[in-house]
N, C-alpha and C positions, 0 to 999 in steps of 0.2 A: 607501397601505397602511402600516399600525403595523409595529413589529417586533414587538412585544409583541401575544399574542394572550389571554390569560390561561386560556388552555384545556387550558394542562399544570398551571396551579396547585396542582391536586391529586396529580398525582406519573405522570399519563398525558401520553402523545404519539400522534397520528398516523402511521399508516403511508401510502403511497401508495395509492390504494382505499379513503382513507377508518376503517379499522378503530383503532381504537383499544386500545394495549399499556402498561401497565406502561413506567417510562423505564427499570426495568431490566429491561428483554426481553435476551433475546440478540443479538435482531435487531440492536436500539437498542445494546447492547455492541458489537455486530459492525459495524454502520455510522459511529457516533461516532469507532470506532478508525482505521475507516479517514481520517475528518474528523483527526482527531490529526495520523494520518501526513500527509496533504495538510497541511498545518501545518510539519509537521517538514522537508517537502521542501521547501517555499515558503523558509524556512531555509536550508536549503545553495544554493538556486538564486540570494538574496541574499546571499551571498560572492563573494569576489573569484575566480571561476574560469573558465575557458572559457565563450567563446559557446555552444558545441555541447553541453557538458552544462549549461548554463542552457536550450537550446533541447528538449532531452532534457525536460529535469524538469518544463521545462511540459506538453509531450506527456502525461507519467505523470501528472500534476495534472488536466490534462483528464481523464485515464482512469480516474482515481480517483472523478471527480464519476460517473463511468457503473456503477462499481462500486458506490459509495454509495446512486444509486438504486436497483438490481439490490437491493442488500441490503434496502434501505429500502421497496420493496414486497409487499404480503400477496397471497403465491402464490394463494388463492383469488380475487383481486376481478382478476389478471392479465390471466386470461383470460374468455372466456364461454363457457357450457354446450357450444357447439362448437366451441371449441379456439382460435375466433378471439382474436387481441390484442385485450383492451379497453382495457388503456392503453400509451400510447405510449414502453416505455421499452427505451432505446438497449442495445445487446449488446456486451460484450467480445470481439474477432475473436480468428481465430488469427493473424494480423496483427499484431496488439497481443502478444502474447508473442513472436513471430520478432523485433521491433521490441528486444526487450528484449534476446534470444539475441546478434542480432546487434551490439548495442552493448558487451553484455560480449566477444564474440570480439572486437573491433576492441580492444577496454583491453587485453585481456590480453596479447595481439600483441606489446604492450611494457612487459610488466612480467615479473620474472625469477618462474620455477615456484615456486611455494608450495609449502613442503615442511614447514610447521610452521603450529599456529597460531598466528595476532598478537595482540596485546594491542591493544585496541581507544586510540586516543591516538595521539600524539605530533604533531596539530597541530589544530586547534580546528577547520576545516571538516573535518577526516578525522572527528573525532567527532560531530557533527552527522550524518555521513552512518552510523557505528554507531549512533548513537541513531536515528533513522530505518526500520535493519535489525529493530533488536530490536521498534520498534514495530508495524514490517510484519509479525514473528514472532506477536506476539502479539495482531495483526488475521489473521493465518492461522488461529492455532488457534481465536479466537472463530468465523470464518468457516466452518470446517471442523466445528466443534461446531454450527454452522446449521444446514449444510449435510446435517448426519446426521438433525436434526427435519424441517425441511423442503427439500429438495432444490433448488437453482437452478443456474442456467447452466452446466456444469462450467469453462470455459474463465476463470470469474471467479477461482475456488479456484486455478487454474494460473497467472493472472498475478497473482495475487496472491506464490504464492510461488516465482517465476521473479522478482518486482519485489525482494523480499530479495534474494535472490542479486546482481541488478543493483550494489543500496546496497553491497552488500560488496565488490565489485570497482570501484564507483566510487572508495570508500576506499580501497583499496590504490592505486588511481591516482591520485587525489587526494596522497596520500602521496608518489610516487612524484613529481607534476608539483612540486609542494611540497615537495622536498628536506624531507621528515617523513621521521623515524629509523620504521621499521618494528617493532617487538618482538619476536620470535617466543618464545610460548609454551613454555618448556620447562621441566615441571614437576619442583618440587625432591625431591629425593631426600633421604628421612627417615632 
């Protein structure tokens, strides 16, 4: 099997069922992003950090490939005229957000209350995992902007932006394990 199929050459791509969209569908915005952010993670999970959030980040890596297909498939060809699945594609749990809840409760356990915002910086994997945040932000809104055309899983939209939250408390603890100076936001008075 090629990688190259030449059959976006013209500026279309496949969805799952076959349909063919535009590469700038929203869909194709909304799943790409997500492809980014798996990118972006793979990135911090390749730093020098803990087993446990390398073991973490692959989890949400798998979990991204299941959201990707979620996005990546045309809600018509899904299912068939009686509701049955037609094709075989895998669900984000409520499982998979608790998974996330409770990883942020365990970081923050030991890290001192946030009482300002941070300035995203002061050690090179803490900003990886900011970069990261903002790209999860803005694979939420592309998602959530789908999500309003055509509706899917709700539980995907939720670990979606439950997985931001994650990235932002990975960083403050990331920070925190890494003797990173933290910033706190406090804006100047004109």
């Amino acid at each position: 099997m090629k990688v190259y199929t030449k059959t976006g050459d013209k500026g279309t791509t496949a969805l799952f069922g076959g349909t063919r969209v535009p590469k700038h569908h929203i869909r194709i915005e909304s799943y790409g992003t997500i492809d980014e952010l798996n990118s972006h993670i793979g990135l911090i999970r390749d730093q020098d950090i803990d087993q446990l959030y390398k073991n973490t980040l692959m989890h949400i890596q798998d979990r991204l490939f299941t959201v990707g297909a979620i996005l990546a498939t045309d809600p018509e060809k899904a299912t068939l005229k009686n509701g049955k699945a037609r094709l075989n594609i895998p669900k984000i749990a409520s499982e998979d957000i608790e998974k996330l809840e409770k990883e942020m409760d365990l970081m923050e356990d030991s890290l001192p209350p946030m009482t300002h915002f941070v300035l995203p910086g002061g050690h090179q994997t803490v900003s990886f995992c900011h970069i990261a945040r903002t790209v999860c932000r803005r694979a939420e809104r592309l998602a959530s902007h789908l999500n309003d055309l055509e509706p899917f899983q709700p539980e995907t939209l939720m670990y979606i932006n439950r997985l931001s939250d994650y990235l932002f408390v990975l960083a403050r603890k990331l920070s925190h394990d890494l003797h990173a100076e933290e910033i706190k936001w406090i804006p100047e008075k004109n």
